[in-house]
N, C-alpha and C positions, 0 to 999 in steps of 0.2 A: 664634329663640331656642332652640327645641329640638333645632335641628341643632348648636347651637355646644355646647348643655349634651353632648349625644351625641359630637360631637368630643372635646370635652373629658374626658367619660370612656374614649373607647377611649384618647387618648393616655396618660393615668395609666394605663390598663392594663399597655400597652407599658412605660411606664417603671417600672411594679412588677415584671411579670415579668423585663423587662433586670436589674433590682438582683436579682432572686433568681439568675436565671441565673450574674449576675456574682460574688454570694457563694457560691455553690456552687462555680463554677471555683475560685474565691479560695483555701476549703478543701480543693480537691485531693479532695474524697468528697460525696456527699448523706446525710443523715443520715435514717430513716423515722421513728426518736421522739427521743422530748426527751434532752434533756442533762441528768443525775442526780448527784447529792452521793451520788455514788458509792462513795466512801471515803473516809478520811483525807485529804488535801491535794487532793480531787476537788470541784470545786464546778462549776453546768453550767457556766461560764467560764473555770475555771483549774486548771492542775495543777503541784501545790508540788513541787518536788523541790531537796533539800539534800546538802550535800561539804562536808568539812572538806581545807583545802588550805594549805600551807608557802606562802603569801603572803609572809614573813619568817622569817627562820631561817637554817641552813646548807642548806637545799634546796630556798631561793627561788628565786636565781638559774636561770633559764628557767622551772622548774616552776609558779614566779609566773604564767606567762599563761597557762596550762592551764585555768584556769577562765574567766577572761576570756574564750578564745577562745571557749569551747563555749556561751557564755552568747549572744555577737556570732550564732554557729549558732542559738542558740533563738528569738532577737530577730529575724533572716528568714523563719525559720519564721513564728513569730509576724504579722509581717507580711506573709505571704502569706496568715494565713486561721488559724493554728494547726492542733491538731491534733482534726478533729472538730467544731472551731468553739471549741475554748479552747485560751486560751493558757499556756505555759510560761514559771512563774517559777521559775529556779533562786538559790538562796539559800545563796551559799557561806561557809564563814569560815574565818577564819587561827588555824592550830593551832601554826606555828610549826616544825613538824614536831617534836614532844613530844606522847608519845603522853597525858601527863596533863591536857593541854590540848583533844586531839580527844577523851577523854571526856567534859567537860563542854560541850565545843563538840557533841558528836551526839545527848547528850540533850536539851541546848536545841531542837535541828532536831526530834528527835521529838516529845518533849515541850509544850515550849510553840509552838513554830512549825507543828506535826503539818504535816511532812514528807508526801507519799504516801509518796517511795523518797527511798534515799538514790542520789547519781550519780557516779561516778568519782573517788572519795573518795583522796585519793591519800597513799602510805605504806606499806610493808610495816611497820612496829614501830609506827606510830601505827594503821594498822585493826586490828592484830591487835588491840590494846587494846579494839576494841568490834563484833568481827564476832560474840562471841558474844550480846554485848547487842540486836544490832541483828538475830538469827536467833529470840529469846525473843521479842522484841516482835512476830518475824513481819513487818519492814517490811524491803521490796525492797531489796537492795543490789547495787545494778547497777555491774559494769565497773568493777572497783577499779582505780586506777591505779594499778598493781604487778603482778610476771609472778610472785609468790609462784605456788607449786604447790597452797599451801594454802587458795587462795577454791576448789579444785577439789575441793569434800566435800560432795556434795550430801544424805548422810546425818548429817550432823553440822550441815552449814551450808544446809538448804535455801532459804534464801532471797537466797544470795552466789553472786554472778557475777565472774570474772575476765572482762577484756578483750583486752587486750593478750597475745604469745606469751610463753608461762611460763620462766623464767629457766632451768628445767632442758632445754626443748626449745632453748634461745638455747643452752646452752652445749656441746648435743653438737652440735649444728647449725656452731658456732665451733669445734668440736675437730676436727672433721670435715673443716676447711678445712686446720686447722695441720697434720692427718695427709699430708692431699695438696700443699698449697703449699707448705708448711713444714718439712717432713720431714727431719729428724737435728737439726733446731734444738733447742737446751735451752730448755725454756719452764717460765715460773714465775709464779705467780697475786698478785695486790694486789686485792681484794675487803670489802667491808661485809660486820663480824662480826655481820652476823644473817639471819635468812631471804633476803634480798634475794641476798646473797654466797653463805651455803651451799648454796642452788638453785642457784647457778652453776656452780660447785663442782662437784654431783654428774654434772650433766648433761659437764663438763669430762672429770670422774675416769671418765665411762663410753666416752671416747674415746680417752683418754692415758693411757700404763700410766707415762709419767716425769717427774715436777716434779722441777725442782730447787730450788724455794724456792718455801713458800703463806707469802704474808703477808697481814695482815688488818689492817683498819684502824676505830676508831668513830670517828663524824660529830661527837662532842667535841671532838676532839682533832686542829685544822689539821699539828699536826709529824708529816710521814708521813719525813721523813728517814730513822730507823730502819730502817724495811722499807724503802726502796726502796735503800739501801745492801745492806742484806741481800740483796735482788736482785742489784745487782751482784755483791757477791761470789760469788754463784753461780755467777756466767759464765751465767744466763737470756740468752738473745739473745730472748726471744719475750716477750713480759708481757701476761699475758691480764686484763682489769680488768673487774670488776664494782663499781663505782662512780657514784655520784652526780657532775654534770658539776664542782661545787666538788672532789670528791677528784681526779677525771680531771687537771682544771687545778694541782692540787697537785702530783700524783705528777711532771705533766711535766714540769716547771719544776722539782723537787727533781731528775729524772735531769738535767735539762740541764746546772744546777749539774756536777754530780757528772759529767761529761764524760761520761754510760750513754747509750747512745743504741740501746736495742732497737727490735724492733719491736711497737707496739702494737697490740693484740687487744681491741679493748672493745664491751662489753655497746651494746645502740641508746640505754637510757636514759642515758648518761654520756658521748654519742658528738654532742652536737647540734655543727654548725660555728660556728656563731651564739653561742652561751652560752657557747664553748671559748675562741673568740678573745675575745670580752670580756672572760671571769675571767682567758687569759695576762693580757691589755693590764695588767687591774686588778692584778694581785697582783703583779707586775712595776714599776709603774709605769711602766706604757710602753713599756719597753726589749724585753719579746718578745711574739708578737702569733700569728698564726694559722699562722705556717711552722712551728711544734712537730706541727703537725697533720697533715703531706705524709704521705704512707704509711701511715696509721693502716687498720686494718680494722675495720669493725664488721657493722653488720647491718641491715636496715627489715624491716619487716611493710606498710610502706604507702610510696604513691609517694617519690621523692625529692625533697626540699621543693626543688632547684635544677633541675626538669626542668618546664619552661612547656610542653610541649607536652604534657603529662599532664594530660586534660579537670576529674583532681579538684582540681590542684592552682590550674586555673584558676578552679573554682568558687569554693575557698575562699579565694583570695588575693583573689578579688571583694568578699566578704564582707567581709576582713577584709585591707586590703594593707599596713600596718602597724600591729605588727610582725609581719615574717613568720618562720617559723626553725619547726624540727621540732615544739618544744613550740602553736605555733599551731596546726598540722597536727594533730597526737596532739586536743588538744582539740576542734576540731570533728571532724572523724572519729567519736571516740568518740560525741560529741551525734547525729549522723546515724544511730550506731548505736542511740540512746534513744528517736529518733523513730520508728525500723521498731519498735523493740518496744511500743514506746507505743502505735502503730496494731495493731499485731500484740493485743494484748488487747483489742480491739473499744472500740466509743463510751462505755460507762461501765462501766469498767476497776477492777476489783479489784483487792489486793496479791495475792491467793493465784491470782486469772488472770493478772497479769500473769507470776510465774513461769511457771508452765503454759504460755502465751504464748512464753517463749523456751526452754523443755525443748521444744517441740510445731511449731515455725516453723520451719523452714528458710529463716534469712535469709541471702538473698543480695544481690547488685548493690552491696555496698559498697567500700568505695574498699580494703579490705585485699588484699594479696598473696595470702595463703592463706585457706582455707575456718575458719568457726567451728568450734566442736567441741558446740557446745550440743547437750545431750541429757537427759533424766531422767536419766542414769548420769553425764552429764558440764558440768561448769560451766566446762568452758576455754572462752579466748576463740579468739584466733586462733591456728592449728594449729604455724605453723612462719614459717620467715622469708628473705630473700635475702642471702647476702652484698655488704657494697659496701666499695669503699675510695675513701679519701681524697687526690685530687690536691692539686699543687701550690697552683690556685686555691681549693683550701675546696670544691669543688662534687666531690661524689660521685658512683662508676662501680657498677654490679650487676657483681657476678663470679658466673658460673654461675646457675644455674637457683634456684627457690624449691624451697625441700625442706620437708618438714611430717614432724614423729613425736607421739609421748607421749613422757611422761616416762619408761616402760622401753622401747617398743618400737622397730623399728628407723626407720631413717628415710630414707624416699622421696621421690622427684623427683616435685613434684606440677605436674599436665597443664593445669590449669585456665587459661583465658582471664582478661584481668584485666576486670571490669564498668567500664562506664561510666556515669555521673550520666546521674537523670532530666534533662529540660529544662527545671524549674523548682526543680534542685537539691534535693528533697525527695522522701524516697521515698513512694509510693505505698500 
């Protein structure tokens, strides 16, 4: 009898320490003390984090699965073990993309939801409406989804991170191309009248001393007719766009009309192949579909969503294999990037460490092209971008090297090796 009781206890041993051993792997760390209500949306189980996101509006279409994807990212996470031992709930809502609607939508998240941070909250004209609300209250505003220049104010805004390459580094980066590949072309700008468009703009005007026509366009108003007539009459051969993928799909389909058939220069955010050919098919009815898109140039910061033998692209289409398309990409990426920072502020994570945290980290090994810019001085995300263009098939080529600057300084071919994913997809 006392030999079986004995049996029987060393085997429960065995199978206690196997489940600790195994929850330990699970979490990817060991933890030495408890888990703390830490802070705001920190309980030892879980960590709240909220976005306000164009679910519906004029800047659903693609932008709509950006939070989805990144959530599908937390939810693996999650079920590998989370982060520390709790998990990520992200808790996103439809602003519509109206900026009077993401303020009542981010107070709610702080407010009554108490948010920790806020995550990849996407919209230049809707954050601005609350990046100064969201810097009073002191809660983390990570990785806005927008290459504004302006989340990059770390004395005004110290608690706002941009992510994504800033519209003015995208547009000398794009000028830079038209000087060399493009050269004696007459090129002429169709851009969103607000921060989004004028960061493009600048970073353009610091490359090209000659437009022959800026037109501009607001997200109200689908008849871009006007301007892109006004293009052609310019004799523009070049049309450089900084647009959301609904104006991209507009403007094309108004030139086709109109027999203009330059070549197109667009921003990476209004460049998806996926969301282009849809909105031709839809607004068309049918009649023109993804060939408006052959020769288009644009730009990545990150793999190209049509290259399977890129280890990230194979991670995340695991994750998530439909639907697949840039906007799926962009949103896990970004989550990958919540999660180094998440660990990067240690097991029970403050708002005022977890900044500290990404001013003080040098994150690296993520799926981006080029390096972060995160520093005390500086809140960019990623530094600079590749050129690609667009075949016949819809599936996009890298032209030339990755180049990285700032927004005044010049800009260089950067040397760096591209990282490859841990082996259980989560960083370390």
């Amino acid at each position: 009898m006392n030999i079986q009781i004995n049996q029987m206890t060393t085997a429960m041993s065995r199978i206690a320490i196997g489940c600790a051993v195994a929850l330990l792997a699970a979490c990817g760390q060991s933890t030495s003390t408890a888990n703390t209500a830490s802070a705001p949306g920190i309980t030892a189980s879980e960590i709240k984090i909220g976005s306000t996101q164009p679910l519906t509006g004029p800047a659903a279409p693609g932008y709509s699965e950006i939070a989805p994807a990144a959530n599908a990212y937390f939810q693996y996470v999650n079920a590998h073990g989370g982060v520390f031992g709790r998990k990520i709930t992200y808790d996103y809502l439809d602003d519509g993309y109206n900026p009077t609607t993401t303020s009542s939508a981010t107070r709610k998240l702080v407010l009554q939801d108490k948010v920790f941070a806020m995550f990849n909250a996407l919209g230049t004209p809707t954050h601005l409406a609350v990046v100064d609300y969201l810097n009073t209250e002191k809660v983390p505003d990570l990785f806005v989804a927008s290459g504004c220049n302006c989340w990059n104010d770390p004395s005004t805004h110290p608690y706002t991170f941009g992510w994504q390459t800033d519209y003015t580094i995208e547009g000398k980066i794009l000028g830079q191309y038209i000087n060399q590949s493009l050269s004696g072309k007459k090129v002429g700008y169709f851009y969103q009248n607000d921060e989004f468009g004028l960061d493009g703009v600048k970073g353009l005007d610091q490359q090209l001393t000659s437009v022959a026509s800026r037109q501009n366009y607001v997200p109200t108003n689908t008849n871009v007719t006007p301007q892109i007539s006004a293009l052609q009459a310019s004799g523009a051969q070049v049309v450089v766009s900084f647009s959301i993928p609904a104006f991209t799909a507009l403007a094309l389909l108004t030139a086709a009309k109109l027999h203009y058939n330059p070549i197109w220069v667009v921003s990476n955010v209004g460049s998806d192949v996926p969301t282009l050919t849809g909105l031709l098919t839809k607004f068309s009815n049918g009649a023109v579909g993804g060939q408006l898109l052959t020769g288009m140039v644009t730009d990545a910061y990150l793999p190209l969503v049509t290259d399977a033998s890129n280890p990230w692209i194979a991670l995340f289409k695991h994750i998530q294999p439909t639907p697949w398309d840039g906007n799926v990409l962009y949103g896990m990426a970004a989550a990958y990037t919540f999660v180094q920072a998440i660990k990067a502020a240690g097991q029970n994570p403050t708002r005022a460490g977890l900044v500290h945290a990404l001013e003080t980290t040098k994150l690296t090994g993520g799926p981006g092209l080029a390096p972060y810019g995160y520093s005390s001085s500086n809140h960019l995300g990623f530094l600079g971008v590749q050129v690609a263009k667009i075949g016949a098939d819809g599936s996009a080529t890298t032209v030339g090297p990755v180049y990285t600057s700032s927004d005044s300084g010049p800009i260089n071919q950067y040397s760096g090796t591209p990282a490859t994913p841990p082996s259980n997809g989560i960083p370390s």
